[in-house]
N, C-alpha and C positions, 0 to 999 in steps of 0.2 A: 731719132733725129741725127743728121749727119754732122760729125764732130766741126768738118771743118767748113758745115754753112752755118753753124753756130760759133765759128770762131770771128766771122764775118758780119754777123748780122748785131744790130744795137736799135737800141731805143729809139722810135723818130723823135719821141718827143725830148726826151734828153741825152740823145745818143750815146748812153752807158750801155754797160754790155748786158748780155740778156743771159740768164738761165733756164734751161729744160725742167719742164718737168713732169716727168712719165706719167704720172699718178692722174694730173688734171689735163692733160694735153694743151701746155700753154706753156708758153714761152714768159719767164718772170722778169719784169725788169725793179726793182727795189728802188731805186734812184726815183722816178716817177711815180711808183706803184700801182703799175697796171701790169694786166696780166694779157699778152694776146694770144688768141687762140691758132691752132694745126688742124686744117683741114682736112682732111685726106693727104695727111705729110706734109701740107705746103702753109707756110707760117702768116699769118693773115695779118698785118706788121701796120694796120690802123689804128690811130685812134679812137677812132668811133666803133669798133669793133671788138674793142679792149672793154678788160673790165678793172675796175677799181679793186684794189688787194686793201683785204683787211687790216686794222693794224698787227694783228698776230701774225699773218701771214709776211707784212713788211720785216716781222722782225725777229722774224726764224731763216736760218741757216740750212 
């Protein structure tokens, strides 16, 4: 993921900022806890396309 479309990109739903992460190809946002997913590189930055994060997940670093 490109450092500085990730510098750029947040949350629609609470516009905080988002984390990468390699492992599940999705974009984390903690503030909301959802998780949206990377296409074929390209960040799919819906709602409805997102998925719910665990609470373990909300609350690892």
């Amino acid at each position: 993921m490109d450092k500085k479309l990730l510098d750029i990109l947040v949350c629609p739903v609470s516009k905080a900022p988002v984390e990468w992460n390699k492992e599940t190809n999705e974009l984390i946002c903690r503030s909301s806890g959802l998780a949206y997913p990377v296409r074929d590189g390209i960040p799919v930055m819906l709602e409805s396309e997102a998925r719910t994060l665990t609470t373990d997940e909300r609350l690892a670093k």
